[in-house]
C-alpha positions as CSV (number, residue, x, y, z in Angstrom):
1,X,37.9,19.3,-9.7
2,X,39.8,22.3,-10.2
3,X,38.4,25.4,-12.3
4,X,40.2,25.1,-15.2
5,X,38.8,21.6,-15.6
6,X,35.4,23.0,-14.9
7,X,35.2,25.4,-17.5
8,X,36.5,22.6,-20.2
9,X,33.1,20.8,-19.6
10,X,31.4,24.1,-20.1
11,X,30.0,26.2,-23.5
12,X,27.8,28.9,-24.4
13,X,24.9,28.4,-26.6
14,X,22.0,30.7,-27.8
15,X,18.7,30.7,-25.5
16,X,15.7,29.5,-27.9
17,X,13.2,32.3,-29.2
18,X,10.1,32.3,-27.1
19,X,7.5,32.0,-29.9
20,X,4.8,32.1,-27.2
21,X,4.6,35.6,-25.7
22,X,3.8,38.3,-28.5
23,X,6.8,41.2,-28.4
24,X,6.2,43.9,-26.2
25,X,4.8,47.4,-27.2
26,X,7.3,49.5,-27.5
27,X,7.4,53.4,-27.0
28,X,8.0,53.9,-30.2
29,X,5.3,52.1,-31.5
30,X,2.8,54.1,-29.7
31,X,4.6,57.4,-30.4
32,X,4.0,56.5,-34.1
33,X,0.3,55.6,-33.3
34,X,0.0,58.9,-31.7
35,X,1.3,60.7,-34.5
36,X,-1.1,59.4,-37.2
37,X,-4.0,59.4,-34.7
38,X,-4.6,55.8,-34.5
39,X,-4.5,55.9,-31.1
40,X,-6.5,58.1,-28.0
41,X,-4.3,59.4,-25.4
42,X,-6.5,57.6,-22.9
43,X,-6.0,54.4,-24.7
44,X,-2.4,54.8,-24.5
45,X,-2.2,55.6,-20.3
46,X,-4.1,52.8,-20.3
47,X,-2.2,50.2,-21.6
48,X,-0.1,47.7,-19.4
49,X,3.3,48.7,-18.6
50,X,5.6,46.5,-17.0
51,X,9.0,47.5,-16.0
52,X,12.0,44.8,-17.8
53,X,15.6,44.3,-17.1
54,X,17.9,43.5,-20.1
55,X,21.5,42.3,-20.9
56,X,23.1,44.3,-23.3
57,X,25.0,42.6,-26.1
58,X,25.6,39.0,-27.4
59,X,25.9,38.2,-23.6
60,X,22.3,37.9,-22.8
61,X,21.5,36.3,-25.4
62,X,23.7,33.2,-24.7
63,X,23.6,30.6,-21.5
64,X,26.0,28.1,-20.4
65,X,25.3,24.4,-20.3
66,X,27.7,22.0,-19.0
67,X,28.1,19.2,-21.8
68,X,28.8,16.5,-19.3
69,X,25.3,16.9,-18.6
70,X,23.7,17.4,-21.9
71,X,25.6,15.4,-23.8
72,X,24.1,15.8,-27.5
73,X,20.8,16.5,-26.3
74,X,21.6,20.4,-27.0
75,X,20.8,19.8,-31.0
76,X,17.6,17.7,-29.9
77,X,16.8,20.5,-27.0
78,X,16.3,23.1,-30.6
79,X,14.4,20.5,-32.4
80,X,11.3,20.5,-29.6
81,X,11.0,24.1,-30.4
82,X,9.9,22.9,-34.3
83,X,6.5,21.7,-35.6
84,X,5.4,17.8,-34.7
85,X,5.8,15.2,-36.7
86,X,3.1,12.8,-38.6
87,X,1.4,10.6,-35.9
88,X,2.6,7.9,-38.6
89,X,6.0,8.3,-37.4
90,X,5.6,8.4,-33.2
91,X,6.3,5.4,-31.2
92,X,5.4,4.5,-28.0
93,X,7.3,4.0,-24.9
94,X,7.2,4.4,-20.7
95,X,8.8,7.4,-19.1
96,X,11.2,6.0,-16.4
97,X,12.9,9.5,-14.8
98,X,12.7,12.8,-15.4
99,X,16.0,15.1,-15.0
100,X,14.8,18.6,-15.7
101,X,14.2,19.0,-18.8
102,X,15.4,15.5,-20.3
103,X,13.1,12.6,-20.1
104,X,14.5,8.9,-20.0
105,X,11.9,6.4,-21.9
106,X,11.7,2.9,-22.4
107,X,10.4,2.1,-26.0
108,X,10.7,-1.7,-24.9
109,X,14.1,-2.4,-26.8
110,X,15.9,0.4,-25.0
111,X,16.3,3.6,-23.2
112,X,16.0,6.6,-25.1
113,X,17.0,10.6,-23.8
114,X,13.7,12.5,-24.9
115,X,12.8,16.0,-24.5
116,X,9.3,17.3,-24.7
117,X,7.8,19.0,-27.4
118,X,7.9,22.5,-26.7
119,X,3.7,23.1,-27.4
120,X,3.4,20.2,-24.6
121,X,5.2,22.8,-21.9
122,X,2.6,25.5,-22.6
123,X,-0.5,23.7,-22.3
124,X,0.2,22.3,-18.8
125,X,1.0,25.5,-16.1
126,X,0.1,24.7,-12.8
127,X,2.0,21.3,-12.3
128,X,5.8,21.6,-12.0
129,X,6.4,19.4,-14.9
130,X,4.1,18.0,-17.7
131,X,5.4,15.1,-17.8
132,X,5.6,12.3,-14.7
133,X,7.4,9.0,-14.4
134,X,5.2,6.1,-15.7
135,X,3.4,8.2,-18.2
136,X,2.7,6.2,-21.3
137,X,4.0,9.0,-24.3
138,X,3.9,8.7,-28.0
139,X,7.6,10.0,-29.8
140,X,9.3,10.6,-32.8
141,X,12.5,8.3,-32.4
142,X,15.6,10.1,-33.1
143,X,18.3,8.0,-33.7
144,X,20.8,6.4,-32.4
145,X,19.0,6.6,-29.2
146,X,16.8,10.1,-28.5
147,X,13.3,11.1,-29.3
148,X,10.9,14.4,-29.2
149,X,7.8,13.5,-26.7
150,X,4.7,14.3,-29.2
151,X,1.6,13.2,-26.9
152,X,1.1,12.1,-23.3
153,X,-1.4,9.0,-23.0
154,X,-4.1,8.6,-20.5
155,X,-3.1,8.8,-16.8
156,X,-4.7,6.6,-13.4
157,X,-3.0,5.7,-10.2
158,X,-1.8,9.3,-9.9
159,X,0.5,10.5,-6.6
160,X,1.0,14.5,-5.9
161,X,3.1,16.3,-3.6
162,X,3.4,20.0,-2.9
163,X,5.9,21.5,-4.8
164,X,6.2,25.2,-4.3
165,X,2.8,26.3,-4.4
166,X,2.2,24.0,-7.3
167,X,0.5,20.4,-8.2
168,X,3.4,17.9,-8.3
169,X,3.0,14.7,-9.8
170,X,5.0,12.5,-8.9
171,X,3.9,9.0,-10.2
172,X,1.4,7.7,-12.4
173,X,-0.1,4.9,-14.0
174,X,0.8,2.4,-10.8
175,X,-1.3,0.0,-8.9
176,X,-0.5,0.3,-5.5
177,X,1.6,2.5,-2.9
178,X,3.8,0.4,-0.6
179,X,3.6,2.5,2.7
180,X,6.7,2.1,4.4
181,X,7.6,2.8,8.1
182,X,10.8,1.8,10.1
183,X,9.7,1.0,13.4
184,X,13.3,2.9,14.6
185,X,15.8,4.9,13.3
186,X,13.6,7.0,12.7
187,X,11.0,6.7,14.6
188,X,7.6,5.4,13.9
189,X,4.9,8.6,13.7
190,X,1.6,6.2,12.5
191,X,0.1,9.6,11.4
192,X,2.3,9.8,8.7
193,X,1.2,6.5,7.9
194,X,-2.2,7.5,8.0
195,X,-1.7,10.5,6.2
196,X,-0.1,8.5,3.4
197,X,-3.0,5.8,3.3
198,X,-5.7,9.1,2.9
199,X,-3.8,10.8,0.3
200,X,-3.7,7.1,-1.8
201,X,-7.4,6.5,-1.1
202,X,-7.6,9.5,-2.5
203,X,-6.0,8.8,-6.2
204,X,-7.4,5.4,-6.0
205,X,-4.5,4.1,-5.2
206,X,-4.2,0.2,-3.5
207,X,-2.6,0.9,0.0
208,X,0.2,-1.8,1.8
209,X,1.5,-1.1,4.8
210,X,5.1,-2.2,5.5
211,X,6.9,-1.9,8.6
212,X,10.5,-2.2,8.4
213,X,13.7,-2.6,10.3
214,X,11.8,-5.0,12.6
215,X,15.4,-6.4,13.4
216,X,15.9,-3.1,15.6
217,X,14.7,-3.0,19.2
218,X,11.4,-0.9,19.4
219,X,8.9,-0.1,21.3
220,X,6.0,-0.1,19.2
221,X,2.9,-1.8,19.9
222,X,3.2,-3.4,16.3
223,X,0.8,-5.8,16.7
224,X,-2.3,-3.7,17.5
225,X,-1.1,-1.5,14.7
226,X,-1.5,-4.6,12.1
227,X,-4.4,-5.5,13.5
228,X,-6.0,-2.6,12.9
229,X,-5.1,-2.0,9.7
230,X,-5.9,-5.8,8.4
231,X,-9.3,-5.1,10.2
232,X,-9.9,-2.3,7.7
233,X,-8.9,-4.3,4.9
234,X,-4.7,-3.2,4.0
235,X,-2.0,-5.8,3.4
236,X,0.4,-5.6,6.3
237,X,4.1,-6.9,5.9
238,X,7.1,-6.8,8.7
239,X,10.4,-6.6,6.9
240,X,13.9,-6.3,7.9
241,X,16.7,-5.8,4.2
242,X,19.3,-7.0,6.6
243,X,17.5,-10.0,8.0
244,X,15.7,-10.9,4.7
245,X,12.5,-11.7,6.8
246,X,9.6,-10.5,4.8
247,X,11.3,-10.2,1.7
248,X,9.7,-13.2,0.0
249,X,5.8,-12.2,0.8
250,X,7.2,-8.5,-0.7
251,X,8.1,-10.0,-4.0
252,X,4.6,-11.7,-4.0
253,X,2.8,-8.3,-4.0
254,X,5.1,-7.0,-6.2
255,X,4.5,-9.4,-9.0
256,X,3.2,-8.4,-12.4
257,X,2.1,-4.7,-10.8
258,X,3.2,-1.2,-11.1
259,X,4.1,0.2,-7.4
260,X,6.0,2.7,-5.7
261,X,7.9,2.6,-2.0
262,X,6.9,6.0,-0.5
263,X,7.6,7.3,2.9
264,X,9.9,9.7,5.2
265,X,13.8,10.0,4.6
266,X,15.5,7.0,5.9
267,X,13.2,4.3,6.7
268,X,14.8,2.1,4.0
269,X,12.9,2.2,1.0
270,X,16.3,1.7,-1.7
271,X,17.2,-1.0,1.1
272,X,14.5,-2.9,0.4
273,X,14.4,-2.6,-3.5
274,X,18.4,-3.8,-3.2
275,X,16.7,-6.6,-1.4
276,X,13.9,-7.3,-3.4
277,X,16.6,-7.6,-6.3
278,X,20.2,-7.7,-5.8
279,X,21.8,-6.0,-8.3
280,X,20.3,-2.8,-8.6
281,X,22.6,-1.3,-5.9
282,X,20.6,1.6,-5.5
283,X,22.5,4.4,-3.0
284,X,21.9,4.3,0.7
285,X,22.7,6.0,3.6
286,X,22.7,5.7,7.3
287,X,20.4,7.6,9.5
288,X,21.5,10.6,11.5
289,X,22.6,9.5,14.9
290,X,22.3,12.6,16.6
291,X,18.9,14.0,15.3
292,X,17.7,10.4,14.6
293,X,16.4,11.0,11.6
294,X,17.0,10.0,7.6
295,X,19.2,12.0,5.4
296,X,18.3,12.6,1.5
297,X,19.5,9.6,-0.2
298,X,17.3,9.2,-3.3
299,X,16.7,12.3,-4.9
300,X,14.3,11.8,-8.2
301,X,11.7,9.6,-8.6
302,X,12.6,6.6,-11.3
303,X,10.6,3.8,-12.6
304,X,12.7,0.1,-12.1
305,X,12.0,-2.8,-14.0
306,X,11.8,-6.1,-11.9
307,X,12.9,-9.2,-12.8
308,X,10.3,-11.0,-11.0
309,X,7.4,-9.3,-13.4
310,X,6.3,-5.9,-12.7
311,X,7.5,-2.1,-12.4
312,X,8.6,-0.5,-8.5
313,X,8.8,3.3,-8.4
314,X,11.8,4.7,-6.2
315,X,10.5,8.1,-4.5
316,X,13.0,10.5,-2.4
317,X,11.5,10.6,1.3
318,X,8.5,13.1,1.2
319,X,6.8,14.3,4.4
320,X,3.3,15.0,3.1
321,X,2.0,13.6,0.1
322,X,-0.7,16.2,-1.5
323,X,-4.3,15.8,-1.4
324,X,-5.5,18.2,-4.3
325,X,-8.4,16.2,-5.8
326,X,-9.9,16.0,-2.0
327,X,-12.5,18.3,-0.2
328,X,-11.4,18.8,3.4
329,X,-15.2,18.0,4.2
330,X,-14.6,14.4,2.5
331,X,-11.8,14.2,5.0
332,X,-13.6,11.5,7.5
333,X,-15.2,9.6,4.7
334,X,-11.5,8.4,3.7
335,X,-10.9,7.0,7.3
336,X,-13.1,3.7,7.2
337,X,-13.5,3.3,10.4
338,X,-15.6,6.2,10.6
339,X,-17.8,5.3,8.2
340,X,-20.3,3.4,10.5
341,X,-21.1,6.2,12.3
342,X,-20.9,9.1,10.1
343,X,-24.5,9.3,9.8
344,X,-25.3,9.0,13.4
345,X,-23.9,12.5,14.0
346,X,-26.3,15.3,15.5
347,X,-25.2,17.4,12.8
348,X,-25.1,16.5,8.5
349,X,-21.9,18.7,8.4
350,X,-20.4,17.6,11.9
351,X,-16.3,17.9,11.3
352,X,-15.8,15.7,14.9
353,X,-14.0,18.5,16.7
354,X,-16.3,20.4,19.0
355,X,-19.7,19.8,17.8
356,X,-22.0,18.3,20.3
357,X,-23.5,14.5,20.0
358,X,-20.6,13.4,17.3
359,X,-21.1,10.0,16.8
360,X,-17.4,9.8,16.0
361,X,-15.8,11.2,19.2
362,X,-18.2,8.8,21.5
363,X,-17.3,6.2,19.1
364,X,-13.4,6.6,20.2
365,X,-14.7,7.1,23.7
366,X,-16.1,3.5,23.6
367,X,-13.1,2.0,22.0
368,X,-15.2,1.6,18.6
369,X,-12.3,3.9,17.1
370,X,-8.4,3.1,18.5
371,X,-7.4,6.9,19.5
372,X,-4.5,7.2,17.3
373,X,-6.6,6.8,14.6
374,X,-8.5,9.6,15.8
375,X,-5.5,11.9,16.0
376,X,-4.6,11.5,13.2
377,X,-7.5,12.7,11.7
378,X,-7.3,15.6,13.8
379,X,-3.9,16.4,13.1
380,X,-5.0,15.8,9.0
381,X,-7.7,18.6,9.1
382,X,-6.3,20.9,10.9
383,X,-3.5,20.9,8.8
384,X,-4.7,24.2,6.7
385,X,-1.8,24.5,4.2
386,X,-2.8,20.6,3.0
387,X,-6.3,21.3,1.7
388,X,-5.7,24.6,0.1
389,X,-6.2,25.4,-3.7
390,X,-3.2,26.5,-5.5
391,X,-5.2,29.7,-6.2
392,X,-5.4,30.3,-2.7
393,X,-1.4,29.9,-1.6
């Protein structure tokens, strides 16, 4: 698209007042202070400064939006800056994606572009958005087909990621996480599986394990890895989207739930959605031949309604899930198979490292524990960045 097309799509409109933040002291204001001895001298040197850079002009106070973008939503963008409406008058509805600022909800008879109230922004700082896909939200309807998010309803079944320093929440409200691994192209890393079973533990989240692409050659000793895992008490499916083999007992755990498909770049999660049911046609891409690994194909998280009963929740691949609501000390608790001998340690606070007469590492000695459970345990707790408060980053 050439530049002159660009800037057709393209207008200027006036940035909203921040009605937040009280107006900054001017010097004048404590010169007049001063001057009618309102005001110490000390007081005044003691005040907060802050240094600010300003446009000059009608300039600054303008910003561009591209209208291909925003559509109409720029007259409902000014209304979430107003006072809410009667509780009388809000409806109810299911968030299904989230771009920016602009929230897609399902009120049951159709899709509605919502924006947030603006109050709703300033009482949530510390997550990167307020609202999450599969948050139940009361709104004033705006018709034909928009609406001003009042109120967001009670939350369970919650998934996090790190997003720059900051609590992420990526899904809520689901059931279960659908944990899925390509046994090649990429590669199979079971700690990342692991890593993803803790962190769903953790939100009380229903684990499945899939392994996928079983129709490529591989290496991997799949069936002690199933065994394993169905030993501990997780639903373990082999699937192939080209194939169709495991598609059927998919659907089956699928039914009548709210899940999501999470799991690295490239190990087929939109494949097997497109699979579970065609007609979807979610984008896909083919894996990196040279560096063997997946390439950013889905990039925001959106709620899909199947057909079959039930909600599935598209995530873009993510390597580490965050585990904010866990104590690194609770870390071995969440590995079942150390549960056993947990106690047995020499020491109450034993972290299965170094400390003498673990009951944990001779437990892996004896074959009690499979190793690769083991490391990924270590791997987990010595990661430092994971278990880190966002006060501390």
């Amino acid at each position: 698209m050439s530049k002159k097309n660009s800037k057709k799509n393209k207008i200027r409109v006036d940035f909203r007042r921040n009605l937040q933040n009280p107006a900054r002291k001017s010097a004048a204001h404590w010169t007049r202070q001063l001057k009618h001895g309102e005001e110490s001298q000390e007081h005044i040197e003691d005040a907060a400064t802050q240094e600010t850079l300003m446009g000059k002009g009608q300039v600054s106070k303008k910003k561009t939006v591209d209208i291909r973008r925003a559509g109409m939503l720029l007259d409902l963008e000014q209304l979430s800056a107003e006072s809410a409406s009667q509780p009388s008058c809000w409806q109810n509805g299911t968030v299904l994606a989230v771009h920016g600022r602009y929230v897609k909800v399902d009120d049951g008879e159709k899709i509605r572009n919502c924006v947030l109230r603006q109050v709703l922004k300033s009482l949530v700082l510390d997550q990167h958005n307020p609202v999450a896909v599969g948050d139940q939200v009361h709104f004033t309807p705006i018709e034909p087909d928009e609406g001003v998010i009042e109120q967001i309803g009670p939350r369970h079944g919650m998934l996090y990621r790190r997003y720059q320093h900051k609590e992420h929440l990526m899904v809520t409200n689901i059931d279960q996480v659908l944990i899925v691994a390509s046994v090649a192209m990429p590669e199979l890393r079971i700690h990342f599986v692991d890593r993803y079973i803790i962190a769903c533990l953790a939100g009380d989240l229903e684990p499945i394990i899939v392994f996928n692409k079983i129709d490529l050659p591989n290496d991997e000793p799949l069936d002690e890895y199933e065994r394993v895992y169905t030993s501990l008490g997780y639903t373990v499916i082999r699937t192939s989207s080209i194939t169709n083999q495991g598609i059927d007992p998919l659907r089956d755990v699928l039914k009548n739930r709210k899940s999501t498909l999470a799991g690295v770049s490239g190990v087929g999660k939109s494949s097997l959605i497109n699979a579970i049911q065609p007609g979807l046609t979610l984008m896909t891409r083919p894996v990196n031949k040279t560096t063997g690994r997946g390439v950013h194909t889905t990039t925001m998280v959106q709620l899909l309604k199947l057909d079959s009963g039930g909600y599935i929740v598209d995530t873009p691949g993510i390597r580490q899930f965050a585990m904010f609501k866990m104590n690194r000390a609770d870390l071995d608790y969440y590995f079942v198979d150390f549960r056993p001998f947990l106690s047995k340690c020499r020491y109450p606070d034993c972290v299965h490292l170094q400390e003498p007469d673990c009951a944990v590492k001779a437990a892996v000695e004896e074959g009690a524990i499979v190793p690769w459970r083991y490391d990924s345990y270590v791997k987990l707790y010595n990661d430092q960045e994971e278990f880190l408060e966002s006060w501390e980053k």
